[in-house]
Jmol script that loads the backbone (N, CA, C; Angstrom):
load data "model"
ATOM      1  N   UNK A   1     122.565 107.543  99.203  1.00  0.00           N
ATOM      2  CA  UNK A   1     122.155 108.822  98.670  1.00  0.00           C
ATOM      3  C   UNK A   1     122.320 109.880  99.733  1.00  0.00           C
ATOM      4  N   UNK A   2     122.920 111.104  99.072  1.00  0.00           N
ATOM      5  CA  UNK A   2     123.079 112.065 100.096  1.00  0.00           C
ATOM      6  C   UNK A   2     122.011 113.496  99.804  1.00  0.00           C
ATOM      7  N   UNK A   3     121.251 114.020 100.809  1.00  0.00           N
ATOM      8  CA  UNK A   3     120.934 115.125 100.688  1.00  0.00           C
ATOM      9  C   UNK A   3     120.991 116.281 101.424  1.00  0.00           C
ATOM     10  N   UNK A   4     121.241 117.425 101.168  1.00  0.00           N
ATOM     11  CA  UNK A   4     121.286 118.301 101.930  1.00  0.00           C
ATOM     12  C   UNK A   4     119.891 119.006 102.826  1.00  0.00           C
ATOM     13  N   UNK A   5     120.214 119.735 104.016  1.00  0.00           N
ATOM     14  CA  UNK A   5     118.841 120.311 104.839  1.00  0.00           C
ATOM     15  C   UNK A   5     119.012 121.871 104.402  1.00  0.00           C
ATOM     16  N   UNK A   6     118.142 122.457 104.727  1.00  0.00           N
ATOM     17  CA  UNK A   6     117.511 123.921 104.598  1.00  0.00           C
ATOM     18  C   UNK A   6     118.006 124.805 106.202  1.00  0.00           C
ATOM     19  N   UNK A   7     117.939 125.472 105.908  1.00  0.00           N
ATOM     20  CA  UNK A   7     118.721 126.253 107.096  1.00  0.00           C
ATOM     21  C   UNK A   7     116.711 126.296 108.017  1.00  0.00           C
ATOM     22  N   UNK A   8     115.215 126.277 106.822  1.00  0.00           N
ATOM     23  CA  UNK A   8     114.658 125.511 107.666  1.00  0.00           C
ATOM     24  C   UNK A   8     114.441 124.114 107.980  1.00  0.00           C
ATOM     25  N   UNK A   9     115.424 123.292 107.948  1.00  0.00           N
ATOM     26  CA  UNK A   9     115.226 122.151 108.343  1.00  0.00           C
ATOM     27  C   UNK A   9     114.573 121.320 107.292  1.00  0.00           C
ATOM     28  N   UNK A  10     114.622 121.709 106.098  1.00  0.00           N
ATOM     29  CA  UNK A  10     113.975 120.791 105.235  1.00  0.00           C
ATOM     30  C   UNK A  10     114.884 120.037 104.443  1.00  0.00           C
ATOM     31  N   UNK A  11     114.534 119.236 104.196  1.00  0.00           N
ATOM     32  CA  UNK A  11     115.113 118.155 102.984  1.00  0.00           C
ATOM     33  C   UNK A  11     114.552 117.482 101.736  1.00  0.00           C
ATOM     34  N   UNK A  12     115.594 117.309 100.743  1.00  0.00           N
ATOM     35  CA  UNK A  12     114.339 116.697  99.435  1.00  0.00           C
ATOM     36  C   UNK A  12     114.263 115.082  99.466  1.00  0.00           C
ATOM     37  N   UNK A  13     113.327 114.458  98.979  1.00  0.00           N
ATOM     38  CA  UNK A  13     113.828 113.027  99.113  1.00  0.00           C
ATOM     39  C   UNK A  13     113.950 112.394  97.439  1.00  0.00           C
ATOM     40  N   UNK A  14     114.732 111.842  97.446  1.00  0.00           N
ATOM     41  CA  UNK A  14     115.366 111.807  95.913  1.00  0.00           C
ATOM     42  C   UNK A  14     114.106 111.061  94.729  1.00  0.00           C
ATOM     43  N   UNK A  15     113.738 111.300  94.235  1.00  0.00           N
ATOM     44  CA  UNK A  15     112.857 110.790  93.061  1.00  0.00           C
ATOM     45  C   UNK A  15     113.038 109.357  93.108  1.00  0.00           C
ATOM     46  N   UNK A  16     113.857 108.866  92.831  1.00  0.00           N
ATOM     47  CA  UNK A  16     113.921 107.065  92.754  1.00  0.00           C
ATOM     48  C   UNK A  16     113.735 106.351  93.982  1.00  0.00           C
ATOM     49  N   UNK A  17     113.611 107.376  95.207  1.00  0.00           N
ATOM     50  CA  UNK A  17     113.127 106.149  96.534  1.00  0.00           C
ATOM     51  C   UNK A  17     111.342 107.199  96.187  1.00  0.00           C
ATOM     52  N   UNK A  18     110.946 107.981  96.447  1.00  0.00           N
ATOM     53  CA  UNK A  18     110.000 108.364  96.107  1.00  0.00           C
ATOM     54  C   UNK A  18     108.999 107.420  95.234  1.00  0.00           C
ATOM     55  N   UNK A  19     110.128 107.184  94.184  1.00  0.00           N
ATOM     56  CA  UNK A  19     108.481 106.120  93.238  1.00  0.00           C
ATOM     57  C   UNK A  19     108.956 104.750  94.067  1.00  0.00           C
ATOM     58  N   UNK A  20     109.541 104.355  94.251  1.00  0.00           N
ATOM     59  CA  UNK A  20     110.046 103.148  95.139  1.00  0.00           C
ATOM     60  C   UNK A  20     109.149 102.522  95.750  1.00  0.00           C
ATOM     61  N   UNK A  21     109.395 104.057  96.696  1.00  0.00           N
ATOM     62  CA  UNK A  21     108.190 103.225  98.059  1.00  0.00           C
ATOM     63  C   UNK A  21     106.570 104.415  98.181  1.00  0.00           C
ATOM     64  N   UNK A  22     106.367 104.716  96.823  1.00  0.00           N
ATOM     65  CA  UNK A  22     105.217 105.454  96.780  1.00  0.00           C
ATOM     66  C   UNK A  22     104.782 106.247  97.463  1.00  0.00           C
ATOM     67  N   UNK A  23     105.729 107.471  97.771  1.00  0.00           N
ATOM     68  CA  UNK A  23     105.377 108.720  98.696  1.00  0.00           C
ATOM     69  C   UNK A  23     105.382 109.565  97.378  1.00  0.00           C
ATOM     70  N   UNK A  24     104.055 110.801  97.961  1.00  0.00           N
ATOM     71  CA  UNK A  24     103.708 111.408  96.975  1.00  0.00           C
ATOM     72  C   UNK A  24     103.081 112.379  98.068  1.00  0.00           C
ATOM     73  N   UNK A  25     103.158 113.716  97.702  1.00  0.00           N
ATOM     74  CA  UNK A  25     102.801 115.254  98.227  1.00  0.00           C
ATOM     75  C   UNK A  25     102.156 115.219  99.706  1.00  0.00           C
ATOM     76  N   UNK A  26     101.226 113.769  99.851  1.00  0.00           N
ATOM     77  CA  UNK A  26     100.244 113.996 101.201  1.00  0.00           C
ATOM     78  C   UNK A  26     100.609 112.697 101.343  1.00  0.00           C
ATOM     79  N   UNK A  27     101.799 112.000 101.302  1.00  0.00           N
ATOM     80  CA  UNK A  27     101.907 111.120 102.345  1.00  0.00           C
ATOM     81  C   UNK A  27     103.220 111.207 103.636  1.00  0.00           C
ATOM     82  N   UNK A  28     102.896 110.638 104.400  1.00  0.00           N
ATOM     83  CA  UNK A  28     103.312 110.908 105.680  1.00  0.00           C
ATOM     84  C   UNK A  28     104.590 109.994 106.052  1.00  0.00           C
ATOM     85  N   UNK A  29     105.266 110.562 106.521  1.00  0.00           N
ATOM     86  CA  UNK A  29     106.885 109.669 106.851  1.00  0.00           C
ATOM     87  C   UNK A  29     107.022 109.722 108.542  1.00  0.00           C
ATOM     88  N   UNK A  30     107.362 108.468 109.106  1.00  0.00           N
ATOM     89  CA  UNK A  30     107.591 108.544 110.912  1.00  0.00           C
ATOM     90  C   UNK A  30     109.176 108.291 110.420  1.00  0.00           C
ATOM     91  N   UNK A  31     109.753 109.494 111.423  1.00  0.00           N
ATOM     92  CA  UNK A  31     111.017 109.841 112.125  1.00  0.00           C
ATOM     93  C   UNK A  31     111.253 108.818 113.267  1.00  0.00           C
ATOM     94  N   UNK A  32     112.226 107.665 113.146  1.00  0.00           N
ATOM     95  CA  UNK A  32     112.606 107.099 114.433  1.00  0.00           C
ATOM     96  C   UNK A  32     114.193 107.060 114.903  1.00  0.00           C
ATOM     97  N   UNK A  33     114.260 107.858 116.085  1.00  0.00           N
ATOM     98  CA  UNK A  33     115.460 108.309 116.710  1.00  0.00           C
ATOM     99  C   UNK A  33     115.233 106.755 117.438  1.00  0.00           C
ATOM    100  N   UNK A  34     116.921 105.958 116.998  1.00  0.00           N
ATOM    101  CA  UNK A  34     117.170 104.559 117.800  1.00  0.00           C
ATOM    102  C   UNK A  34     118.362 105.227 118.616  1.00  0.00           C
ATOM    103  N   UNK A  35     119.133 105.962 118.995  1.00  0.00           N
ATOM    104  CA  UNK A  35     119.748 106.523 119.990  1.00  0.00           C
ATOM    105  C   UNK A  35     121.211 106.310 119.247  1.00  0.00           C
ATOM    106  N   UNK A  36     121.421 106.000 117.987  1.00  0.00           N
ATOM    107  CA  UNK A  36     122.820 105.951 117.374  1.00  0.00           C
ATOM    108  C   UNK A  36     122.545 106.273 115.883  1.00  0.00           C
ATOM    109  N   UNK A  37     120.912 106.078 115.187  1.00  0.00           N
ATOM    110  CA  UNK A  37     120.710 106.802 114.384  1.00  0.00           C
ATOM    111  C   UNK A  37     119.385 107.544 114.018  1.00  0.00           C
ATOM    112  N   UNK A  38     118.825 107.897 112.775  1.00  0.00           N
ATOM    113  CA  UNK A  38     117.528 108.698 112.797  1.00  0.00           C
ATOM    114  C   UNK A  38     117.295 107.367 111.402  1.00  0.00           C
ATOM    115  N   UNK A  39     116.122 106.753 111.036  1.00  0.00           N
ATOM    116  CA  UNK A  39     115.247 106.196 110.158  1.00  0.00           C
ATOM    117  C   UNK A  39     113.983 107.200 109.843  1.00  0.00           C
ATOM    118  N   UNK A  40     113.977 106.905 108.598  1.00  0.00           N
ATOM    119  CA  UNK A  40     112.446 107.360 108.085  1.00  0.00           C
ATOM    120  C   UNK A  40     111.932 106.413 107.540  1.00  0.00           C
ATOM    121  N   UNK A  41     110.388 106.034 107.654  1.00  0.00           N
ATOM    122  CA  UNK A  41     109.758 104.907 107.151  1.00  0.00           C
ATOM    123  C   UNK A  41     108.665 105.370 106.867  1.00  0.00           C
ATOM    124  N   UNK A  42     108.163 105.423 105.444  1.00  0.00           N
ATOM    125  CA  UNK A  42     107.106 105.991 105.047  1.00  0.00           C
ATOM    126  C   UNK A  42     106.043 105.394 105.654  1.00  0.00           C
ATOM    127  N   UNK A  43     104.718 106.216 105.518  1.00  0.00           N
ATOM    128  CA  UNK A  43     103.688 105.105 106.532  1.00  0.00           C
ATOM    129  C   UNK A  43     102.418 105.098 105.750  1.00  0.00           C
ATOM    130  N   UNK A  44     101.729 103.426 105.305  1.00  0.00           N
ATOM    131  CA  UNK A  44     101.423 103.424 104.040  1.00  0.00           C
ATOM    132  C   UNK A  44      99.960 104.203 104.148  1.00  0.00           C
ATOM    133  N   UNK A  45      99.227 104.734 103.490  1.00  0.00           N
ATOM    134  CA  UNK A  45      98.230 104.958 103.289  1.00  0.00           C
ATOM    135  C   UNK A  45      96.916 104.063 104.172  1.00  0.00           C
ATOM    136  N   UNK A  46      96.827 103.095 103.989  1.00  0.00           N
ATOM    137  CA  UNK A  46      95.865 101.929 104.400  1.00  0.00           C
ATOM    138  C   UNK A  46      96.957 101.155 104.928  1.00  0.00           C
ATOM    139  N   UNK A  47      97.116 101.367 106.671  1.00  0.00           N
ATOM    140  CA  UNK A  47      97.678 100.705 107.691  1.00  0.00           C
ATOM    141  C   UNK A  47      97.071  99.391 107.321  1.00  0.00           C
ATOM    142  N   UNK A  48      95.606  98.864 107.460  1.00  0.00           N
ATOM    143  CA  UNK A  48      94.966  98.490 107.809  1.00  0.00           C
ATOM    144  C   UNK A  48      95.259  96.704 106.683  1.00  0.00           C
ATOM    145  N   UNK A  49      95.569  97.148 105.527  1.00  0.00           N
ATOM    146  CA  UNK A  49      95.609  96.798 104.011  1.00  0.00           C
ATOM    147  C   UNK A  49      96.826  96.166 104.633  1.00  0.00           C
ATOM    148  N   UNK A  50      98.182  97.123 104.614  1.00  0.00           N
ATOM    149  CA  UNK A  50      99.002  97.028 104.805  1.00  0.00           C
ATOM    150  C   UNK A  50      99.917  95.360 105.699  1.00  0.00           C
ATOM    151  N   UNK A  51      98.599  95.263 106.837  1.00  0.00           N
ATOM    152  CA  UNK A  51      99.010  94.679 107.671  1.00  0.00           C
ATOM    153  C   UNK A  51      97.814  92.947 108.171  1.00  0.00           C
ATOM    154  N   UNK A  52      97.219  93.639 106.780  1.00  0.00           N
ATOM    155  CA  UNK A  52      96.487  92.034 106.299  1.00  0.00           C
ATOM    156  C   UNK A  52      97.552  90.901 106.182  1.00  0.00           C
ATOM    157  N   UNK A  53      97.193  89.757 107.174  1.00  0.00           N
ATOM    158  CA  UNK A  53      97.652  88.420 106.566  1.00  0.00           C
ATOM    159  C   UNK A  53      99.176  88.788 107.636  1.00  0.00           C
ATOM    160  N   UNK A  54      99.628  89.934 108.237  1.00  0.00           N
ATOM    161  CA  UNK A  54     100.379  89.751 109.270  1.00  0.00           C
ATOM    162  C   UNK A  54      99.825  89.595 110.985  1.00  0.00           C
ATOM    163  N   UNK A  55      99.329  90.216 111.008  1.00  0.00           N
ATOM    164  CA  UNK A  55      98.403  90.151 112.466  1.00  0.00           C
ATOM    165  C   UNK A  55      97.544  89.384 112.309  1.00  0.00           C
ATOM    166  N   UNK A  56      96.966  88.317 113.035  1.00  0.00           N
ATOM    167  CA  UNK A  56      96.307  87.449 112.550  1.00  0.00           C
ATOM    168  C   UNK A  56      95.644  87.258 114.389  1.00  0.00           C
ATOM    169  N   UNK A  57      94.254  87.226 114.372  1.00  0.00           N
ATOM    170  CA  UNK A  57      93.374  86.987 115.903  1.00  0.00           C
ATOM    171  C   UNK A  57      92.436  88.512 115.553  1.00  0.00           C
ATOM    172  N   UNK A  58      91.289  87.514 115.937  1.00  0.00           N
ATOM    173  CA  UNK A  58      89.899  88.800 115.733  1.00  0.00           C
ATOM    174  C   UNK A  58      90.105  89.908 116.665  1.00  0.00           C
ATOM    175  N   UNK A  59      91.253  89.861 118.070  1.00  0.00           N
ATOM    176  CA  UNK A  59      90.838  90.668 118.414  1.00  0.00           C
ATOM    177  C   UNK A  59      91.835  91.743 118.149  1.00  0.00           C
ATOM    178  N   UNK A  60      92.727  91.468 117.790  1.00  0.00           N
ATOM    179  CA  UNK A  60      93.903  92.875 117.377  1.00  0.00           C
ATOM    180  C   UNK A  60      93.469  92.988 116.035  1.00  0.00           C
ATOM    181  N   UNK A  61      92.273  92.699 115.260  1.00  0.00           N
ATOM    182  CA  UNK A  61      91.729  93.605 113.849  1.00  0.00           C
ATOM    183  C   UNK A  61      90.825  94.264 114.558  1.00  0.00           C
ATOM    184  N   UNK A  62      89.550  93.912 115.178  1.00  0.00           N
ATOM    185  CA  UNK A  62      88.884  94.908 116.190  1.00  0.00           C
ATOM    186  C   UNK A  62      89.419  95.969 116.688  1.00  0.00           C
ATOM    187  N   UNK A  63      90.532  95.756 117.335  1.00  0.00           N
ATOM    188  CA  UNK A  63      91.170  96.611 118.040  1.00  0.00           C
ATOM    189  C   UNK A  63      91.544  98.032 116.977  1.00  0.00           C
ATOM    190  N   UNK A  64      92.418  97.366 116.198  1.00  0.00           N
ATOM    191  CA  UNK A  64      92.842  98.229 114.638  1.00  0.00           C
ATOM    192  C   UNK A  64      91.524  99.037 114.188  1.00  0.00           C
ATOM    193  N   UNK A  65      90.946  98.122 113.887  1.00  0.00           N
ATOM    194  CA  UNK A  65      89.302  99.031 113.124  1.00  0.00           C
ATOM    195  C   UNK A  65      89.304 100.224 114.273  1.00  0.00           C
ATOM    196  N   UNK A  66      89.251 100.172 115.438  1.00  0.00           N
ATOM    197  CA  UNK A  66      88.256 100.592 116.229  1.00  0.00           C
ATOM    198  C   UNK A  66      88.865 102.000 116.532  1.00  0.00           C
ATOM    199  N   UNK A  67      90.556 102.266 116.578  1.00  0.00           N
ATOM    200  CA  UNK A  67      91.317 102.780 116.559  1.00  0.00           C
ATOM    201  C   UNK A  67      91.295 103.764 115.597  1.00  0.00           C
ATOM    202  N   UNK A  68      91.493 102.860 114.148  1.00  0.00           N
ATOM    203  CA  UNK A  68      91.080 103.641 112.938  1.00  0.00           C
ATOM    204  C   UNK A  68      89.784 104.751 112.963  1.00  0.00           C
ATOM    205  N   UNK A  69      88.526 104.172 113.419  1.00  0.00           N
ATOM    206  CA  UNK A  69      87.520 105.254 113.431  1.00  0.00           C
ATOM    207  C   UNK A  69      87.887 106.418 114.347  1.00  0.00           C
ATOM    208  N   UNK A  70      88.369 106.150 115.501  1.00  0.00           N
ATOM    209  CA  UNK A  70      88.732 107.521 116.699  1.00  0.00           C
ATOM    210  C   UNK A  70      89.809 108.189 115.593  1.00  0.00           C
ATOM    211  N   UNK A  71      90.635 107.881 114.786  1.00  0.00           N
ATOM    212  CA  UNK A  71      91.785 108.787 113.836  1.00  0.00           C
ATOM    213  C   UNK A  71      90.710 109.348 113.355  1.00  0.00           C
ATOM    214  N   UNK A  72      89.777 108.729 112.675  1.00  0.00           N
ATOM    215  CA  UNK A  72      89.029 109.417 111.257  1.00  0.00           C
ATOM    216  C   UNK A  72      88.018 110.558 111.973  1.00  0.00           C
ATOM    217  N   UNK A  73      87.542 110.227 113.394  1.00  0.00           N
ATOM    218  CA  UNK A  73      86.405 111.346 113.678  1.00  0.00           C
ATOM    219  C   UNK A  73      87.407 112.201 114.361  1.00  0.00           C
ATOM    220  N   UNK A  74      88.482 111.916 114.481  1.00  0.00           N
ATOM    221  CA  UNK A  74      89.366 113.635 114.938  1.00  0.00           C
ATOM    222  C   UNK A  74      89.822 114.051 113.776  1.00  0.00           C
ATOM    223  N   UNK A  75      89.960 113.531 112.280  1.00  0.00           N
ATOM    224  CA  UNK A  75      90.478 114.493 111.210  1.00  0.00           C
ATOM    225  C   UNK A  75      89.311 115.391 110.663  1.00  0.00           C
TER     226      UNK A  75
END
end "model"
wireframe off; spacefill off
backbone 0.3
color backbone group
């Protein structure tokens, strides 16, 4: 899929990856420059959800939780 940018730098993202991978008005996309190209990877709502049943040891969910609260008392 091709889209065009905005002379400000904006772009649309096409409706069928949109319902795809469930980005909607207030969700957030990370930009990763690998030095030959640019990726966007939406970033899900509930990291936390997200990454159940992959990280596995009490202390990198501690860690996660603990992380999570310092995000939430700076928003």
């Amino acid at each position: 899929m091709k889209t065009a940018v905005s002379k400000r730098g904006q772009t649309a993202i096409p409706a069928s990856l949109r319902r795809k991978y469930h980005i909607s008005k207030e969700s957030y996309l990370e930009w990763i420059d690998t030095g030959e190209e640019i990726r966007v990877v939406p970033v899900p709502k509930n990291v936390l959800a997200t990454l159940r049943g992959i990280a596995k040891g009490e202390g990198l969910r501690e860690k996660l939780l603990r992380e999570r609260s310092i995000d939430a008392a700076r928003e």
